[in-house]
PDB file with one MODEL, atoms N, CA, C and O in Angstrom:
MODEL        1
ATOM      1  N   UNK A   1      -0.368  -4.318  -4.817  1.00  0.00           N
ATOM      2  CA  UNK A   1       0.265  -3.189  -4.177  1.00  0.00           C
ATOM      3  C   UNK A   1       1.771  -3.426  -4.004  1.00  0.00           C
ATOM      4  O   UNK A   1       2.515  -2.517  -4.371  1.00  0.00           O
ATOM      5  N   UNK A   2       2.353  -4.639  -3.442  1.00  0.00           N
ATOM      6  CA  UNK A   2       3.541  -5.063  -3.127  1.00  0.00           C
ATOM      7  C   UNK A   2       4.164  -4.713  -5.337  1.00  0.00           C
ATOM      8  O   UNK A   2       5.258  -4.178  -5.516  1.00  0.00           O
ATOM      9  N   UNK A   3       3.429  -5.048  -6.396  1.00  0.00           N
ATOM     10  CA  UNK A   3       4.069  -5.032  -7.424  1.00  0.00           C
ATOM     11  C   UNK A   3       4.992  -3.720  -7.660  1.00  0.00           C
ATOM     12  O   UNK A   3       6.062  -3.703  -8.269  1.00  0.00           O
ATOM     13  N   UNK A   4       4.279  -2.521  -6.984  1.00  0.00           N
ATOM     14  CA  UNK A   4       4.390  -1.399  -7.289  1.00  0.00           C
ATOM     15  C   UNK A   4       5.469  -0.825  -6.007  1.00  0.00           C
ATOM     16  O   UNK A   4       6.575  -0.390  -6.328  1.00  0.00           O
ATOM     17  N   UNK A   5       5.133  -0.858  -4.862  1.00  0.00           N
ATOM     18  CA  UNK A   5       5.886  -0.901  -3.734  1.00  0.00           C
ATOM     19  C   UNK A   5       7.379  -1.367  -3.793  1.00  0.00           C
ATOM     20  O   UNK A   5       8.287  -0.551  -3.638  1.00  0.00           O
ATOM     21  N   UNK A   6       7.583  -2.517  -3.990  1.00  0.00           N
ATOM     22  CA  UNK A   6       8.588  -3.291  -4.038  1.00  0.00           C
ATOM     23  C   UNK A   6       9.789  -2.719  -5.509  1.00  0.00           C
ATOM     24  O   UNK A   6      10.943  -3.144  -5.562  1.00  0.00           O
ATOM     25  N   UNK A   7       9.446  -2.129  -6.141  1.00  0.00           N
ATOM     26  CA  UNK A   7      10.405  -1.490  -7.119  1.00  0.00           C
ATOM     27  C   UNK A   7      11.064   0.001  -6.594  1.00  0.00           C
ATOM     28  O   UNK A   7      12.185   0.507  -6.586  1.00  0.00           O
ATOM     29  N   UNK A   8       9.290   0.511  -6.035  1.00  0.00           N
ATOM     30  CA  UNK A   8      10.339   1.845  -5.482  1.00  0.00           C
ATOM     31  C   UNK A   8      11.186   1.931  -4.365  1.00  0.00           C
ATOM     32  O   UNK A   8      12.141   2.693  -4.214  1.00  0.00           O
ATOM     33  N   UNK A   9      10.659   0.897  -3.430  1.00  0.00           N
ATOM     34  CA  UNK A   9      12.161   1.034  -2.666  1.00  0.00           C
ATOM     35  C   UNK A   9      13.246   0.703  -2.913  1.00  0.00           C
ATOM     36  O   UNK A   9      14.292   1.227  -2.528  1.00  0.00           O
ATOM     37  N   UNK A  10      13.050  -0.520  -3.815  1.00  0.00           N
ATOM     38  CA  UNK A  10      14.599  -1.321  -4.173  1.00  0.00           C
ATOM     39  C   UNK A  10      15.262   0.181  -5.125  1.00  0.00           C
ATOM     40  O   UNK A  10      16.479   0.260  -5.294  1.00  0.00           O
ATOM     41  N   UNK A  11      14.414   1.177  -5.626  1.00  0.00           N
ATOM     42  CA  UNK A  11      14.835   2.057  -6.870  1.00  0.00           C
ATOM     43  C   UNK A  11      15.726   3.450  -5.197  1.00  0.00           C
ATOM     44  O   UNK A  11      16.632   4.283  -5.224  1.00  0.00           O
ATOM     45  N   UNK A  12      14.942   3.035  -4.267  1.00  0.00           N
ATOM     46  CA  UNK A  12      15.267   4.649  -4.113  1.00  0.00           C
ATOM     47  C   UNK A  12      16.053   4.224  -3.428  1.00  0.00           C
ATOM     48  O   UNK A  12      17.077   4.908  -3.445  1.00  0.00           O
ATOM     49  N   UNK A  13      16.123   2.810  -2.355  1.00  0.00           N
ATOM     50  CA  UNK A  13      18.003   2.541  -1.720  1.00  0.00           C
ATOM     51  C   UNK A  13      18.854   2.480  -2.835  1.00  0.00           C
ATOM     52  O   UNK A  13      19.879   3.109  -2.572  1.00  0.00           O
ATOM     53  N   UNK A  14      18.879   2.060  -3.826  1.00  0.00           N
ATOM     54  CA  UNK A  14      20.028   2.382  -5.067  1.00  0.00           C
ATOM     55  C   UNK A  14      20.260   3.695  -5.259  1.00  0.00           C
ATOM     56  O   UNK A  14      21.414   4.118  -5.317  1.00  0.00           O
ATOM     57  N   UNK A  15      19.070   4.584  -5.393  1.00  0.00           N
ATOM     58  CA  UNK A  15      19.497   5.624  -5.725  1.00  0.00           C
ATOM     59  C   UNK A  15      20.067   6.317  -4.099  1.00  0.00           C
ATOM     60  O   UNK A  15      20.988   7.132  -4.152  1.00  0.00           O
ATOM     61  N   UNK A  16      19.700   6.088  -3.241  1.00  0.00           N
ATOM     62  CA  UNK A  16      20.056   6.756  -2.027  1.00  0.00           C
ATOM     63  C   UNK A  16      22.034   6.063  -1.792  1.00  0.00           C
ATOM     64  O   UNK A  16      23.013   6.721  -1.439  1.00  0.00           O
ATOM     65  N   UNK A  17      21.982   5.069  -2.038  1.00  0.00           N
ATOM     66  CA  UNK A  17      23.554   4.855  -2.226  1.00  0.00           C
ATOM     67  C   UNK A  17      24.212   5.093  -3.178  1.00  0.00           C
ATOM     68  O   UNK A  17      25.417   4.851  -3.115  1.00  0.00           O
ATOM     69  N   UNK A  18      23.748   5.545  -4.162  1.00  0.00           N
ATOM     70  CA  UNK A  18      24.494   6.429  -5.066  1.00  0.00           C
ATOM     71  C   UNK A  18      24.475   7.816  -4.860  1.00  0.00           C
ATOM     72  O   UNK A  18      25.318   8.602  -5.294  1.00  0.00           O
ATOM     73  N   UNK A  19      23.617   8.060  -4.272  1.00  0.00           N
ATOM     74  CA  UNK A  19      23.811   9.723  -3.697  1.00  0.00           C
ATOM     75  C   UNK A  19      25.024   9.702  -2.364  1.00  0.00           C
ATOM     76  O   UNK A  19      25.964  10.495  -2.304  1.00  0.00           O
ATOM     77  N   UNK A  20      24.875   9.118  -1.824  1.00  0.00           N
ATOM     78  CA  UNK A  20      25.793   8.863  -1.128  1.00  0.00           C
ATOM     79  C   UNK A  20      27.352   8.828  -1.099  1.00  0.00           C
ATOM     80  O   UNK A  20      28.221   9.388  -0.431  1.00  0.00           O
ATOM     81  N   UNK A  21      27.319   7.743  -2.323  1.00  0.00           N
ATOM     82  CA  UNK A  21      28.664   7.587  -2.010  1.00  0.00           C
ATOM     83  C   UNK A  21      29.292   7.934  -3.982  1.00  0.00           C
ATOM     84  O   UNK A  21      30.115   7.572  -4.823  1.00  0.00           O
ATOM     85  N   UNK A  22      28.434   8.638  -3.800  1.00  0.00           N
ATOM     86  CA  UNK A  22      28.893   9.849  -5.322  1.00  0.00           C
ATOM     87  C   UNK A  22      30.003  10.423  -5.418  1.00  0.00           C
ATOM     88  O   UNK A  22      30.653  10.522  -4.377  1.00  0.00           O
ATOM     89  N   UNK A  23      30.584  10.991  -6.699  1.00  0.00           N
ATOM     90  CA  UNK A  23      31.536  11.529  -6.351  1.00  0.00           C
ATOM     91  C   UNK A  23      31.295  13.071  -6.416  1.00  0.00           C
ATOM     92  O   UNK A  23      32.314  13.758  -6.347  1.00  0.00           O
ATOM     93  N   UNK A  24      30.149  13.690  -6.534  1.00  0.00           N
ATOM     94  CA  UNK A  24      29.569  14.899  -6.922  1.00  0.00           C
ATOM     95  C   UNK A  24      29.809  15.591  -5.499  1.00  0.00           C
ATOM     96  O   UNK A  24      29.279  15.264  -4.437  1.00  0.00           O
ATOM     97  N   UNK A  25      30.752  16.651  -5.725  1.00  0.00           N
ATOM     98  CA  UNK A  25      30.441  17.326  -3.748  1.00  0.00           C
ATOM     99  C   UNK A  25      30.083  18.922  -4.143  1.00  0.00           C
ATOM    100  O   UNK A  25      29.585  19.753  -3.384  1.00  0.00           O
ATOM    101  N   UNK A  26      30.445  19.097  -5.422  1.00  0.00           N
ATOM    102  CA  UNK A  26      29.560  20.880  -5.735  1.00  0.00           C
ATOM    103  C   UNK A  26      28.521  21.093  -5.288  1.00  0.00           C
ATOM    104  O   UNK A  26      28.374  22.206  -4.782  1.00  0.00           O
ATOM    105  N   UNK A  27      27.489  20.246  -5.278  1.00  0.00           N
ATOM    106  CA  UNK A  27      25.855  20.091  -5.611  1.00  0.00           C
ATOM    107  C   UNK A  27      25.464  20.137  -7.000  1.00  0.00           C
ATOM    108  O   UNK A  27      24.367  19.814  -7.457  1.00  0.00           O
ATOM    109  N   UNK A  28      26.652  20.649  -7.739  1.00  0.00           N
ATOM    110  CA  UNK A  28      25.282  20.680  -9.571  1.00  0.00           C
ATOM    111  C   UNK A  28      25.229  19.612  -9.774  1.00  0.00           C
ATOM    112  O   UNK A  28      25.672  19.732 -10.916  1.00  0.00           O
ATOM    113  N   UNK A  29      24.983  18.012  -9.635  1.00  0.00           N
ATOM    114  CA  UNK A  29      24.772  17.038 -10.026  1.00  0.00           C
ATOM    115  C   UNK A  29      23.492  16.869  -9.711  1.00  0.00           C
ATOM    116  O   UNK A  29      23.160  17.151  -8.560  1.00  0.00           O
ATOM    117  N   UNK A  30      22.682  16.470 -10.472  1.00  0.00           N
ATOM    118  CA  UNK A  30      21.373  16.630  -9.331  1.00  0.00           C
ATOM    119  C   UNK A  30      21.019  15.158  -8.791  1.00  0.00           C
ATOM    120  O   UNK A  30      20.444  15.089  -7.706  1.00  0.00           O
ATOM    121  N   UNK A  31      21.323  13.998  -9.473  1.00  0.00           N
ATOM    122  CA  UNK A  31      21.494  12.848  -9.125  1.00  0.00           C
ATOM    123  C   UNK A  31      22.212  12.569  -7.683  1.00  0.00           C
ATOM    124  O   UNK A  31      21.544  12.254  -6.698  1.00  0.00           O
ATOM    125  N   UNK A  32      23.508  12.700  -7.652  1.00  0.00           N
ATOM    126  CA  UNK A  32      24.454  12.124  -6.831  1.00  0.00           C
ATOM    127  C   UNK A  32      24.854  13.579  -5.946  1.00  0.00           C
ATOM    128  O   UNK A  32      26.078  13.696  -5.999  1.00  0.00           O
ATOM    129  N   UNK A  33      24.507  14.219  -5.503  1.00  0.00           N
ATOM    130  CA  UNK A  33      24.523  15.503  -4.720  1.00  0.00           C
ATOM    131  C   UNK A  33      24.263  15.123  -3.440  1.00  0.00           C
ATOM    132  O   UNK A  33      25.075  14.970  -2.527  1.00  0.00           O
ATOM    133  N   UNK A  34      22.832  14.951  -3.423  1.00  0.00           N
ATOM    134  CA  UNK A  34      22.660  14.312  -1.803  1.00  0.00           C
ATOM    135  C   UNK A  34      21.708  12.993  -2.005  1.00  0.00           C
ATOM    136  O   UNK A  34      21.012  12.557  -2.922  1.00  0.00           O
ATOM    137  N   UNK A  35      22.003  12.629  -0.821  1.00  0.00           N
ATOM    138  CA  UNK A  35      21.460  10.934  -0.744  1.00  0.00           C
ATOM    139  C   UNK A  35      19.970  10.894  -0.543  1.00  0.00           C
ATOM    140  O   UNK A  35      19.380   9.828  -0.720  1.00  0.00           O
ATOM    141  N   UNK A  36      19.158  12.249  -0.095  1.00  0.00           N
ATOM    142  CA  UNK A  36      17.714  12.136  -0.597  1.00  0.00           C
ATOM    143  C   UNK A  36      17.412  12.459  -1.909  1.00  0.00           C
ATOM    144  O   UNK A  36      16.284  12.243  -2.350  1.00  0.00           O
ATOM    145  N   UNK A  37      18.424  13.030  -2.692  1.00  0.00           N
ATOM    146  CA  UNK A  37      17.572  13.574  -4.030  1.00  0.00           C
ATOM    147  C   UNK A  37      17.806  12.078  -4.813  1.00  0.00           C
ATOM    148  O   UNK A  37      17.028  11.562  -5.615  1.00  0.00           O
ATOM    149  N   UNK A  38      19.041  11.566  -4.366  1.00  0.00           N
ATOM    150  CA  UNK A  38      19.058  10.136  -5.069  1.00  0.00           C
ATOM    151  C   UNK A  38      17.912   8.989  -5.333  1.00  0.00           C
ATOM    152  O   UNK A  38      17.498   8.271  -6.244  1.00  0.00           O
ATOM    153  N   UNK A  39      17.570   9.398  -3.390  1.00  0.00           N
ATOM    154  CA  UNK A  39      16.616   8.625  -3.457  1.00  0.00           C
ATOM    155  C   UNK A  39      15.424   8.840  -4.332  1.00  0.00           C
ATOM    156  O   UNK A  39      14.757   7.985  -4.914  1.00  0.00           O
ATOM    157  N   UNK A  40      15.287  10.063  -4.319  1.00  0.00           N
ATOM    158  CA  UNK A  40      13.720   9.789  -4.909  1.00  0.00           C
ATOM    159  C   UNK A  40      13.888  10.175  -6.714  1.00  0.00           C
ATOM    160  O   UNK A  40      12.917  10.257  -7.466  1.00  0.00           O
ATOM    161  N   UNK A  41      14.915  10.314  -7.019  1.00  0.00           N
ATOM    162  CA  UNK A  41      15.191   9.431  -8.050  1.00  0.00           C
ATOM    163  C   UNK A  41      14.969   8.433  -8.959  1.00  0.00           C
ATOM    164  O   UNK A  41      14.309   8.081  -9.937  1.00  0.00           O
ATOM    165  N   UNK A  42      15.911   8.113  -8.103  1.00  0.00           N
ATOM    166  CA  UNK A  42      15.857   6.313  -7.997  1.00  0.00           C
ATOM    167  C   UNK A  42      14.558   5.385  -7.556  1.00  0.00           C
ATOM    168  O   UNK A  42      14.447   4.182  -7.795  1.00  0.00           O
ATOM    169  N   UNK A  43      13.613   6.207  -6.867  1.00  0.00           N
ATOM    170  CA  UNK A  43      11.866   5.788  -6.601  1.00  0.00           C
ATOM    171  C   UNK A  43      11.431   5.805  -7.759  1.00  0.00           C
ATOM    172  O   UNK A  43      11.017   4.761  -8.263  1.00  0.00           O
ATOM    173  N   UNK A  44      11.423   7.219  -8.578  1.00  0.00           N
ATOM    174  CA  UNK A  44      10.816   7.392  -9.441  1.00  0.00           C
ATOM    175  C   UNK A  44      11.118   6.496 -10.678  1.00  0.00           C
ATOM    176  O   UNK A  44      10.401   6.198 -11.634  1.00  0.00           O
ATOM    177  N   UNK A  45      12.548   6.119 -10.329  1.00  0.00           N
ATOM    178  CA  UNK A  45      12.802   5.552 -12.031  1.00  0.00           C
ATOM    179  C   UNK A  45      11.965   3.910 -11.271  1.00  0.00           C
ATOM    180  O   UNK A  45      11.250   3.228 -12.005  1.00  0.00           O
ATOM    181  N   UNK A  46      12.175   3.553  -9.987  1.00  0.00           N
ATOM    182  CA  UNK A  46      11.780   2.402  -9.880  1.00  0.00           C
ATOM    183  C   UNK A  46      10.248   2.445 -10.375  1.00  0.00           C
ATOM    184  O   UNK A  46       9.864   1.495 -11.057  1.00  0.00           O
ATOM    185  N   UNK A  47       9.299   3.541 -10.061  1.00  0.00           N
ATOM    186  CA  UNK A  47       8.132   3.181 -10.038  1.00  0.00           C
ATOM    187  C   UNK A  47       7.659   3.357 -11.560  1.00  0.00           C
ATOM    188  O   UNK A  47       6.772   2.534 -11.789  1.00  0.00           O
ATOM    189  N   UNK A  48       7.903   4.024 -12.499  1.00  0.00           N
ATOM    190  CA  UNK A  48       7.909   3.714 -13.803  1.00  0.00           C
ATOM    191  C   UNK A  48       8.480   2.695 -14.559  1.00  0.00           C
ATOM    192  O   UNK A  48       8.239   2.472 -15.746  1.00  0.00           O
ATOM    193  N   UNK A  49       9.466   1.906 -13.630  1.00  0.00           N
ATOM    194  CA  UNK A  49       9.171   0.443 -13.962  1.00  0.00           C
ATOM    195  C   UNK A  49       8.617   0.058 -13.908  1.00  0.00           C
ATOM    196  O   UNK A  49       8.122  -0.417 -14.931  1.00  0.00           O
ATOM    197  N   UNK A  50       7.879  -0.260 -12.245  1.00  0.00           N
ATOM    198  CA  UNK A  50       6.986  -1.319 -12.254  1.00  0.00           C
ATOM    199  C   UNK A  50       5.476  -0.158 -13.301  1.00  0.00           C
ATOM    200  O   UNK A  50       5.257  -0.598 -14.429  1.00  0.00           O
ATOM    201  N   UNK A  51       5.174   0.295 -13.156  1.00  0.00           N
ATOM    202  CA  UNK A  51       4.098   1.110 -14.330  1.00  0.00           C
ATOM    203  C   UNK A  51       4.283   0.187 -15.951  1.00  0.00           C
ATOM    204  O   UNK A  51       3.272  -0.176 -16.553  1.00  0.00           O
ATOM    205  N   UNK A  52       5.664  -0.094 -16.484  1.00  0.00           N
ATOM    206  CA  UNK A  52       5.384  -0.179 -17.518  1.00  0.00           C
ATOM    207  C   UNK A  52       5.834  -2.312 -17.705  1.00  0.00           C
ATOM    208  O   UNK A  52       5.988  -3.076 -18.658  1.00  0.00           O
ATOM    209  N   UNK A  53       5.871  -2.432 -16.314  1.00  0.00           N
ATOM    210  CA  UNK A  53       5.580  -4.218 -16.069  1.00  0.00           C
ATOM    211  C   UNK A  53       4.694  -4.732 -15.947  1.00  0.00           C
ATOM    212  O   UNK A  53       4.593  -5.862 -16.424  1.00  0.00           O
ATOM    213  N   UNK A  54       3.585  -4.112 -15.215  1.00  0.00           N
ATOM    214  CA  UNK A  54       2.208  -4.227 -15.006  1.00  0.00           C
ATOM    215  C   UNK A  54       1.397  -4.625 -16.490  1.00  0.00           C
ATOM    216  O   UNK A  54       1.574  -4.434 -17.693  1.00  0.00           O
ATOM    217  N   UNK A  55       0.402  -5.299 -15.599  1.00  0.00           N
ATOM    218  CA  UNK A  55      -0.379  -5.763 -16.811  1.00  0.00           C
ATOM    219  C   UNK A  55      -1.682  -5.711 -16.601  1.00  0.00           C
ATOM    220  O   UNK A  55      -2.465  -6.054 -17.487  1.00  0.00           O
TER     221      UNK A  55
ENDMDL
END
């Protein structure tokens, strides 16, 4: 559980500090707009990591 766990958070504080401190302030970015869309993002790309580390 921790294999799978442990990527998406490390994925969605990256992505939540890149939403953050983005330089996107329109909103059309959909990445770096706001610091929750970052986050879950950045979850998602984490957790299709660990998906394709797994064995």
């Amino acid at each position: 559980m921790t294999r799978i766990l442990l990527p998406i958070a490390i994925g969605a504080a990256l992505g939540s500090l890149m939403g953050y401190f983005g330089q996107c302030s329109s909103g059309s970015c959909p990445l770096t707009s706001t610091w929750w869309r970052g986050a879950l993002y950045g979850g998602f790309i984490g957790l299709m990591f660990a998906m394709s580390a797994r064995h």
